[in-house]
C-alpha positions, 0 to 999 in steps of 0.5 A: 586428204590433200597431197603434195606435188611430188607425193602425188607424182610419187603415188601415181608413179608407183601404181602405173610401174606396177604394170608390165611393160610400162614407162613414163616420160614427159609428153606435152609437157606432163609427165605420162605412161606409156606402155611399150614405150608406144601407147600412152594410157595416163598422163598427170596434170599437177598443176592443171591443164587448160580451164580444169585449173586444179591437178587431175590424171587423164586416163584411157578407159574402156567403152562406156566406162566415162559416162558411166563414171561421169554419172556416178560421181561428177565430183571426181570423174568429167570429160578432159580435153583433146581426148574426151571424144575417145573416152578417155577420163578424167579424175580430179585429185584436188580433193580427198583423193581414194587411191584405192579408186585411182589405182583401179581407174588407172589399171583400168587404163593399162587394161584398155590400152596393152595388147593381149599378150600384156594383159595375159601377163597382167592376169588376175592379179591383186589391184594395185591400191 
């Protein structure tokens, strides 16, 4: 289902702060999280960003991880700008959004990004969605 503008900042919000250690703050203009306050790992694109004119999350991900997901789904995954070459990707939620889905791709940006010490405290807890 469609959603709006706060709520899916709201959304998004509430999933990355479930992390340890985790901020947000504006960055290029975007509202973005951080971890540390350092190491950005999500950054949300209400409005679109560039020629992907409809709103859309970057998100760091492991090796291999955006090919692998490009693949499986072109509809909801391709490669954003400025940080495609590092494997970052992108996840469109311009259509029926699977939170679930988001919630996983942006634990898995946590997951790519924190140190070791982080992750530890993360452990083998729930998903966010």
């Amino acid at each position: 289902m469609a959603i709006d503008e706060e709520s899916m900042l709201d959304e998004i919000r509430r999933i990355c702060s479930a992390f340890p250690s985790v901020t947000e703050r504006p960055s290029h203009g975007a509202p973005t999280w951080f971890i540390r306050d350092k190491k950005s790992f999500v950054m949300l694109w209400a409005d679109g960003h560039h020629h992907n004119v409809f709103p859309h999350l970057w998100c760091a991900a492991p090796p291999g991880a955006q090919q692998e997901l490009m693949a499986a789904n072109p509809q909801v995954y391709f490669r954003p700008p400025y940080v495609g070459h590092r494997g970052w990707i992108g996840v469109r939620l311009d259509q029926d959004v699977d939170w679930a889905e988001v919630a996983e791709a942006c634990e898995e940006a946590y997951r790519a990004t924190a140190p070791k010490r982080l992750l530890a405290e993360l452990g083998n807890r729930p998903a966010t969605g």
